[in-house]
TIVO-2410 file (N, C-alpha, C; in nm, 3 decimals):
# residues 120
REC num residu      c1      c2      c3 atome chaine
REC   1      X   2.710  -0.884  -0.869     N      A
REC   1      X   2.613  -0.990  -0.892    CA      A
REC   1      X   2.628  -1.036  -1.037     C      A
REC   2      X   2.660  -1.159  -1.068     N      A
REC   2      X   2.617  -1.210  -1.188    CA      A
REC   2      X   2.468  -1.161  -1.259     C      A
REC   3      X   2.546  -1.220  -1.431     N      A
REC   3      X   2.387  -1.207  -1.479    CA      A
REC   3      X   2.307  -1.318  -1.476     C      A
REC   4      X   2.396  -1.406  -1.439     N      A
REC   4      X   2.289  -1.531  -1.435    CA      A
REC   4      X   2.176  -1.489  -1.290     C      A
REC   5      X   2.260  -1.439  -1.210     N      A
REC   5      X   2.145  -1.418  -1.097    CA      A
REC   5      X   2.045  -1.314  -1.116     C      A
REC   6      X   2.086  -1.204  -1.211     N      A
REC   6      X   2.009  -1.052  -1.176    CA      A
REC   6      X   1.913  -1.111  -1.285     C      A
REC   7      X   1.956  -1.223  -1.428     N      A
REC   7      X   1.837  -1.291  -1.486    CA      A
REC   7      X   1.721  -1.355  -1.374     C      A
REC   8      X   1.778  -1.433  -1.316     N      A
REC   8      X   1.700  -1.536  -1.226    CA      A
REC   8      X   1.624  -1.434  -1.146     C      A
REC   9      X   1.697  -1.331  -1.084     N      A
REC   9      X   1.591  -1.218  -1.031    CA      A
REC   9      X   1.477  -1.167  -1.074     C      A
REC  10      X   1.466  -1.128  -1.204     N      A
REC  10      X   1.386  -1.045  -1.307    CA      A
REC  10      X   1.277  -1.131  -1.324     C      A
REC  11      X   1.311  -1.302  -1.334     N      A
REC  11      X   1.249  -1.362  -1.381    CA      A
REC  11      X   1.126  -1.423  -1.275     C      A
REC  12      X   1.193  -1.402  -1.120     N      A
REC  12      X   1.104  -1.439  -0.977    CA      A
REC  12      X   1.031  -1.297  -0.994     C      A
REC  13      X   1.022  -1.183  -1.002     N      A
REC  13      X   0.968  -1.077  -1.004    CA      A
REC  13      X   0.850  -1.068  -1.145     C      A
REC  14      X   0.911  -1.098  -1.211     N      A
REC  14      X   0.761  -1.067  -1.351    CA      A
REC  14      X   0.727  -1.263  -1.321     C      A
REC  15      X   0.755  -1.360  -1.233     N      A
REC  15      X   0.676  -1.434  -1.237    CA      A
REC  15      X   0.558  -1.439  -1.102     C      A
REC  16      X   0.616  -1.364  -1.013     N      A
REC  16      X   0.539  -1.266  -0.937    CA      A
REC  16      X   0.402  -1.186  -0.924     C      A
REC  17      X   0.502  -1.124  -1.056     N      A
REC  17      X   0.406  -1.051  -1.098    CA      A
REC  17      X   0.226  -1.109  -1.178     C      A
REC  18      X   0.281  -1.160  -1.249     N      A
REC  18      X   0.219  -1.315  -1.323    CA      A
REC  18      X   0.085  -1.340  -1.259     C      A
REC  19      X   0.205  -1.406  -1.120     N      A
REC  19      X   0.075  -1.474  -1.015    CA      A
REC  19      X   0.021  -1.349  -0.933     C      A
REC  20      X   0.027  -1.313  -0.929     N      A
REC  20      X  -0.074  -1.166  -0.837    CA      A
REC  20      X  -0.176  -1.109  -0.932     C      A
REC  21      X  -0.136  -1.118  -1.059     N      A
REC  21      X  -0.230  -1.071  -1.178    CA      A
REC  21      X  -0.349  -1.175  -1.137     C      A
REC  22      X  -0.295  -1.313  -1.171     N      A
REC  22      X  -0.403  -1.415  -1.187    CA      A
REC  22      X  -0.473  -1.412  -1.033     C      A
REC  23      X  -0.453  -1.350  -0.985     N      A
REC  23      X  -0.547  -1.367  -0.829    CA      A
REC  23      X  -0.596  -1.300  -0.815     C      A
REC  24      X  -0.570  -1.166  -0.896     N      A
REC  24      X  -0.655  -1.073  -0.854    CA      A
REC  24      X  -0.779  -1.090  -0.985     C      A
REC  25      X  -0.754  -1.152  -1.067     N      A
REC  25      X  -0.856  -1.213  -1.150    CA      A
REC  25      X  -0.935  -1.317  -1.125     C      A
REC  26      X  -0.888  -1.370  -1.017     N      A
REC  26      X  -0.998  -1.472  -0.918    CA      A
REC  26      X  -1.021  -1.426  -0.828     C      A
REC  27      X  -1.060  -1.286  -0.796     N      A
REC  27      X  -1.134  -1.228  -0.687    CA      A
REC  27      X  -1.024  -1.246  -0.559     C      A
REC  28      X  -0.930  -1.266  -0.543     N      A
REC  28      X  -0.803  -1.254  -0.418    CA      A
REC  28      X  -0.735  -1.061  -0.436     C      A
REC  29      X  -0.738  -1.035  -0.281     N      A
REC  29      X  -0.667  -0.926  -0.271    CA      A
REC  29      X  -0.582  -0.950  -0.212     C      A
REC  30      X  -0.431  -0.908  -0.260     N      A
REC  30      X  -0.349  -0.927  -0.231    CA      A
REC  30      X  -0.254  -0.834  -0.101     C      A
REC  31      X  -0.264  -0.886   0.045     N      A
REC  31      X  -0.205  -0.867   0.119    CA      A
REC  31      X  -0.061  -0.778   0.158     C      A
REC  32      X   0.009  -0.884   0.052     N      A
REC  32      X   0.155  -0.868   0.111    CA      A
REC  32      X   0.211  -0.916  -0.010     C      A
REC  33      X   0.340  -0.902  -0.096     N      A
REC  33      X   0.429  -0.938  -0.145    CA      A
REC  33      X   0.558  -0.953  -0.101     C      A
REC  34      X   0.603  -1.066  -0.107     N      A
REC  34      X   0.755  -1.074  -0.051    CA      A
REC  34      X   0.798  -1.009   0.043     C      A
REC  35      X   0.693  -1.134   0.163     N      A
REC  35      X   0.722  -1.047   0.267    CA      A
REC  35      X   0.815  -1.158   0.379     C      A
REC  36      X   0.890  -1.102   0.448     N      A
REC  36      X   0.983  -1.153   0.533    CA      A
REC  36      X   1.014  -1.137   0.657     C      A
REC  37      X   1.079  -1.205   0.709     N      A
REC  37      X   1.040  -1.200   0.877    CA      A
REC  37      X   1.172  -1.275   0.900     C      A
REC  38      X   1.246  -1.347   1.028     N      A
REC  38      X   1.345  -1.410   1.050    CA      A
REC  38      X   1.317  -1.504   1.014     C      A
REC  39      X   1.235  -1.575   1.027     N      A
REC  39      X   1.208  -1.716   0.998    CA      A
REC  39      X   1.158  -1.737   0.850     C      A
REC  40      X   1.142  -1.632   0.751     N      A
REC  40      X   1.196  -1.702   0.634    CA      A
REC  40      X   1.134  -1.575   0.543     C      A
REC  41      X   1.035  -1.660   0.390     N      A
REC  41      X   0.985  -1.566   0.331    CA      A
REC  41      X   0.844  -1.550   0.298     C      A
REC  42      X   0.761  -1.517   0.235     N      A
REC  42      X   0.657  -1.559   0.147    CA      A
REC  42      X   0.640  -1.456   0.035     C      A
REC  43      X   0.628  -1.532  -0.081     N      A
REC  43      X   0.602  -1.489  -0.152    CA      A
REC  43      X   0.506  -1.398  -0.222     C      A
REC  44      X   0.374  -1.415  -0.214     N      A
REC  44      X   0.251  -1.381  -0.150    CA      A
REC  44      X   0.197  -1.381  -0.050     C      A
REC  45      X   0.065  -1.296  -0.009     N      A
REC  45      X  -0.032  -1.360   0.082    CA      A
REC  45      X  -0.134  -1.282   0.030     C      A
REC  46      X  -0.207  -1.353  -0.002     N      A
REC  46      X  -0.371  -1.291  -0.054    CA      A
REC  46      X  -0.467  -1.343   0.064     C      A
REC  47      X  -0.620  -1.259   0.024     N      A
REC  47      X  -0.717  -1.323   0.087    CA      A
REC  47      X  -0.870  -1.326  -0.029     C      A
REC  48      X  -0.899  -1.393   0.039     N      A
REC  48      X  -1.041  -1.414  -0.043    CA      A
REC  48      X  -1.171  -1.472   0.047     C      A
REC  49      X  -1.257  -1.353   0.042     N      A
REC  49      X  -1.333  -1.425   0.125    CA      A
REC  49      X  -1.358  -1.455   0.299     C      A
REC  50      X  -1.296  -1.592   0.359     N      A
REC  50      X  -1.287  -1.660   0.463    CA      A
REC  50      X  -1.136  -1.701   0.451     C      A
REC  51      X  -1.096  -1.735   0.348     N      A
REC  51      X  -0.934  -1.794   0.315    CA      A
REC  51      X  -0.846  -1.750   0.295     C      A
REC  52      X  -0.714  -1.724   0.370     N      A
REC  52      X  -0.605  -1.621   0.402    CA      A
REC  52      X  -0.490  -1.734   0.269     C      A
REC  53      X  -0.451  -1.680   0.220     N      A
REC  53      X  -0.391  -1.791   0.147    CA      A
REC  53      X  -0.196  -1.778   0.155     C      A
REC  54      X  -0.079  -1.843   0.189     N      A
REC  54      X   0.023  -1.767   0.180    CA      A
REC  54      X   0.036  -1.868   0.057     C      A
REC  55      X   0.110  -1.777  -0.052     N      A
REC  55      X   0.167  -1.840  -0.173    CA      A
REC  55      X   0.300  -1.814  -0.172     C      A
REC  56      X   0.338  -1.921  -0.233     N      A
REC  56      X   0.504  -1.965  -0.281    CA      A
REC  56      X   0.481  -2.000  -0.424     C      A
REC  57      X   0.575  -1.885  -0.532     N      A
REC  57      X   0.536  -1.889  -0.663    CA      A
REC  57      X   0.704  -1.927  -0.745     C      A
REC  58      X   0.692  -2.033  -0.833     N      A
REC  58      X   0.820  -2.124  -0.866    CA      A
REC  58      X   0.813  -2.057  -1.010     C      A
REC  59      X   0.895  -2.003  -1.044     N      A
REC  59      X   0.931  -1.995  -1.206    CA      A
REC  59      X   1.011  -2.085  -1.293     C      A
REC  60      X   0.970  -2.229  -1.363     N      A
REC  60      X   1.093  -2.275  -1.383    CA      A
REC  60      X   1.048  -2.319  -1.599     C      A
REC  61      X   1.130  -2.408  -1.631     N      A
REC  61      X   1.095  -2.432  -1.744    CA      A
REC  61      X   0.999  -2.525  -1.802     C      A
REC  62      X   0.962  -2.624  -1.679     N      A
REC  62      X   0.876  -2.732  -1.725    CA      A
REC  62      X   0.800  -2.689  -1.615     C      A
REC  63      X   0.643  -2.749  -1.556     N      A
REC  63      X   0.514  -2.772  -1.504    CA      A
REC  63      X   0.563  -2.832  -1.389     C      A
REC  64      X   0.675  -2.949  -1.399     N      A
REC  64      X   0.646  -3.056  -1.322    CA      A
REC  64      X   0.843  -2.995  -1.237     C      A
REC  65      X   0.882  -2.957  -1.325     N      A
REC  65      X   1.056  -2.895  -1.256    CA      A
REC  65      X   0.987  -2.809  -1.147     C      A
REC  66      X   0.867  -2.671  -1.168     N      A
REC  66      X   0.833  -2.599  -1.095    CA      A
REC  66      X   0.748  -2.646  -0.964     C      A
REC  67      X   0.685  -2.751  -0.995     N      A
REC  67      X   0.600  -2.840  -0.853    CA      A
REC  67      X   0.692  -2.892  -0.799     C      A
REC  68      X   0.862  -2.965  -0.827     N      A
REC  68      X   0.895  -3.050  -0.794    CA      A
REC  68      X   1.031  -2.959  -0.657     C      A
REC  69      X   1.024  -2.801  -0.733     N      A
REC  69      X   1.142  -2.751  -0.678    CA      A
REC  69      X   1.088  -2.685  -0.548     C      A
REC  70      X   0.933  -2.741  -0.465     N      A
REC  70      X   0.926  -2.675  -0.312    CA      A
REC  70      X   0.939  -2.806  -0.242     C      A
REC  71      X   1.020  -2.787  -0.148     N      A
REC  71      X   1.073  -2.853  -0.102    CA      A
REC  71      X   0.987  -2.895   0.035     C      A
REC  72      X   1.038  -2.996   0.138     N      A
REC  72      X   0.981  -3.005   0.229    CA      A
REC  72      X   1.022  -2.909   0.311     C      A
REC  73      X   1.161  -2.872   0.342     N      A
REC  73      X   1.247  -2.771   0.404    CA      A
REC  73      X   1.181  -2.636   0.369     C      A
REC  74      X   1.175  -2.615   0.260     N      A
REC  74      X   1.121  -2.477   0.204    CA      A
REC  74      X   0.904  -2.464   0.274     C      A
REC  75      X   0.873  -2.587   0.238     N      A
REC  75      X   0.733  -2.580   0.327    CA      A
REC  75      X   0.716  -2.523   0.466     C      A
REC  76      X   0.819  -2.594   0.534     N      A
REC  76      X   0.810  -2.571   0.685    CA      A
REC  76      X   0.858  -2.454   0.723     C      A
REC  77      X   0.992  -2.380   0.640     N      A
REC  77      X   1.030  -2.236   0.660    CA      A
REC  77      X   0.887  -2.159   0.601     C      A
REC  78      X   0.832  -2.161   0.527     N      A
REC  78      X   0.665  -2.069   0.510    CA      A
REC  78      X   0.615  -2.095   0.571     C      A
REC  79      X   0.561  -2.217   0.624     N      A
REC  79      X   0.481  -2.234   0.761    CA      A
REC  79      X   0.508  -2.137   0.861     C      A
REC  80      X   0.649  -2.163   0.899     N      A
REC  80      X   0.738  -2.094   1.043    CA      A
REC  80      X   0.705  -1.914   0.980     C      A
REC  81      X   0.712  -1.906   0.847     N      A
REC  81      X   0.671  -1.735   0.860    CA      A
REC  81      X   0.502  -1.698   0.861     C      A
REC  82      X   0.457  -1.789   0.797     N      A
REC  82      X   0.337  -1.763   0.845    CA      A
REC  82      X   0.257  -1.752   0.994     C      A
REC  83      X   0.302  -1.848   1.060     N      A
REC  83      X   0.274  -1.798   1.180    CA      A
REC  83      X   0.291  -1.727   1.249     C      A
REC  84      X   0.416  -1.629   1.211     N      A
REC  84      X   0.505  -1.500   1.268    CA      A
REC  84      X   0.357  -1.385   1.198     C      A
REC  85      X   0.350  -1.399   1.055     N      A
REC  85      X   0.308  -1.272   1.003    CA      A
REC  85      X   0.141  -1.304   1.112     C      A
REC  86      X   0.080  -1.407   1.150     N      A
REC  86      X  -0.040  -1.441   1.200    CA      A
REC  86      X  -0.027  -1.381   1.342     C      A
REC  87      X   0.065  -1.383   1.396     N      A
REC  87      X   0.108  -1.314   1.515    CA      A
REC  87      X   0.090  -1.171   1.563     C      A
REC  88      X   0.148  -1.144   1.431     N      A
REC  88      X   0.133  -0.998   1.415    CA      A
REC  88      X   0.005  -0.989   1.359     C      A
REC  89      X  -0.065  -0.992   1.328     N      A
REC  89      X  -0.228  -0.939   1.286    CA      A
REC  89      X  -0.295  -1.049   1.319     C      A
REC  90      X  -0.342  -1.058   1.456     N      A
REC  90      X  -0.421  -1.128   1.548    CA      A
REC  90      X  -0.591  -1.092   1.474     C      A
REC  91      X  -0.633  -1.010   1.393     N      A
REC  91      X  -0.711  -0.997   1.327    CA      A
REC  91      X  -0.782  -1.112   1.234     C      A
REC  92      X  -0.647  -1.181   1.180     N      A
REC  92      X  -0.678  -1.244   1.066    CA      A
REC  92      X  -0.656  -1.383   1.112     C      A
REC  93      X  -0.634  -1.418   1.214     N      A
REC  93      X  -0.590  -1.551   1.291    CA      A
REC  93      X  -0.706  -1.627   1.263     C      A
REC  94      X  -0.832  -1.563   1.248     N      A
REC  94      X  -1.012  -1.661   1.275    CA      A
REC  94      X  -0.984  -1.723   1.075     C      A
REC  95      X  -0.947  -1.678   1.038     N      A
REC  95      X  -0.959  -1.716   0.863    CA      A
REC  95      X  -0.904  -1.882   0.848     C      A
REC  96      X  -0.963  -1.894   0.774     N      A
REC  96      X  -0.928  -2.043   0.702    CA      A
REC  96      X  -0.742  -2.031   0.658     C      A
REC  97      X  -0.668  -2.113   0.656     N      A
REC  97      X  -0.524  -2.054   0.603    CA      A
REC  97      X  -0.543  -2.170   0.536     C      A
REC  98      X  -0.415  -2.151   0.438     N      A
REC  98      X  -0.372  -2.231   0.329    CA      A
REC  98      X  -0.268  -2.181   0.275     C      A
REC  99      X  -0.202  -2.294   0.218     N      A
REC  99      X  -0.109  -2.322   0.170    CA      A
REC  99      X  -0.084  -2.336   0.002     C      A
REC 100      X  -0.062  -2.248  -0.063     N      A
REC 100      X  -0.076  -2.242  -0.212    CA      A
REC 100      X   0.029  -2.263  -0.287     C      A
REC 101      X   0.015  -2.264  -0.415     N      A
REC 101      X   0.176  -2.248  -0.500    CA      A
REC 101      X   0.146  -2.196  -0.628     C      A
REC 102      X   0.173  -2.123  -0.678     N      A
REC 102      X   0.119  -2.073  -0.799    CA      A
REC 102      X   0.283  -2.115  -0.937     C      A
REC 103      X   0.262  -2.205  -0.999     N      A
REC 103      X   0.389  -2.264  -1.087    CA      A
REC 103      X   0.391  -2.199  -1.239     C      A
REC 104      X   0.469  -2.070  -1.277     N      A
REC 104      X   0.447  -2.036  -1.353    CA      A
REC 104      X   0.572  -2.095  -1.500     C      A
REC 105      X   0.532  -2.148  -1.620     N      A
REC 105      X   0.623  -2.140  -1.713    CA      A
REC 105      X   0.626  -2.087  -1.841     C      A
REC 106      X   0.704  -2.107  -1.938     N      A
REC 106      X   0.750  -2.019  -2.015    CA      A
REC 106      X   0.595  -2.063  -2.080     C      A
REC 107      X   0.491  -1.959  -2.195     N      A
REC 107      X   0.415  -1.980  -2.280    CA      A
REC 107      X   0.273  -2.030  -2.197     C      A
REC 108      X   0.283  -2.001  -2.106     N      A
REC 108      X   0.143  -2.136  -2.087    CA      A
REC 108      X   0.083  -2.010  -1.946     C      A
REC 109      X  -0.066  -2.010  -1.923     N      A
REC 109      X  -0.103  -1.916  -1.776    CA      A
REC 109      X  -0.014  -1.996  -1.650     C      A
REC 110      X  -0.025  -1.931  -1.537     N      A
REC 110      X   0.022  -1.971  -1.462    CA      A
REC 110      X  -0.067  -2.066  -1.373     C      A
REC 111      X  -0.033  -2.155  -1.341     N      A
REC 111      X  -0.139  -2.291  -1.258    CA      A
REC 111      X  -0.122  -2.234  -1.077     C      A
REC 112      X  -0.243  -2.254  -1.073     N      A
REC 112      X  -0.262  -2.197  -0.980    CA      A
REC 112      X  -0.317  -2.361  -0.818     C      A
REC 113      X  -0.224  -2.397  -0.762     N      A
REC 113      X  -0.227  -2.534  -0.745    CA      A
REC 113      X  -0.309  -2.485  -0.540     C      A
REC 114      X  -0.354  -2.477  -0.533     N      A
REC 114      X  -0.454  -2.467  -0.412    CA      A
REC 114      X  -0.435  -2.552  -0.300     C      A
REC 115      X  -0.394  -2.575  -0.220     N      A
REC 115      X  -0.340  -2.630  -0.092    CA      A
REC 115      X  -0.254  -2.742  -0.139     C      A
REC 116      X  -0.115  -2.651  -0.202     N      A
REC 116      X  -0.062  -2.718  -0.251    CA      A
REC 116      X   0.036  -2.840  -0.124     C      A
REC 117      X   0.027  -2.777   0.021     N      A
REC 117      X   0.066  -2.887   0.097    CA      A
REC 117      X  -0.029  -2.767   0.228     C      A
REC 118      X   0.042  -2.895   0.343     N      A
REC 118      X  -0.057  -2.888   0.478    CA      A
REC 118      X   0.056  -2.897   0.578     C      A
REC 119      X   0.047  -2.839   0.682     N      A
REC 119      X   0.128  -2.818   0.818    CA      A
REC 119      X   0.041  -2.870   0.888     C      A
REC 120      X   0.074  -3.038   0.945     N      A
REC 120      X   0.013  -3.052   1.065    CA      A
REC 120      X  -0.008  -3.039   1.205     C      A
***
């Protein structure tokens, strides 16, 4: 493995890390980390409350590079795992879901962007 990748690794993991801090500082318990299934990944999944939340967390250098790099493709593969992990814990199916993104960059907290898109 390159170091450019095992950097880029280190850097999805303590930005990870980052965003799980900040949620659990807004009252979210955190579920699941990087969790995976065939149909894709998620990054998070917290809950809070009534609201099951799956997060997709972007580490990049600017605010607007990190909002700009989830894709529509990348939406619909979290969708497609979310409904797998919902499958499996028929428990949590009654909760509000959502769609989050937590955009972390260099110097600044991490923004925490709240239904950051919608699966219709």
């Amino acid at each position: 493995m390159s170091e450019a990748k095992r950097r880029a690794q280190r850097h999805g993991r303590w930005a990870e890390t980052a965003a799980g801090l900040l949620l659990l500082a807004k009252g979210y318990r955190i579920l699941e980390r990087d969790w995976r299934c065939k149909a894709g990944e998620i990054d998070l999944i917290a809950r809070r409350r009534h609201i099951l939340a799956f997060i997709e967390v972007k580490h990049r250098p600017s605010i607007d590079a990190a909002g700009d790099s989830i894709g529509v493709r990348q939406q619909a593969r979290i969708a497609r795992a979310a409904t797998v992990y919902l499958r499996q814990r028929p428990a949590l199916a009654g909760l509000d879901l959502r769609f989050d993104a937590i955009l972390v960059v260099p110097w600044r907290l991490p923004a925490h962007i709240r239904g950051a898109w919608r699966i219709d």
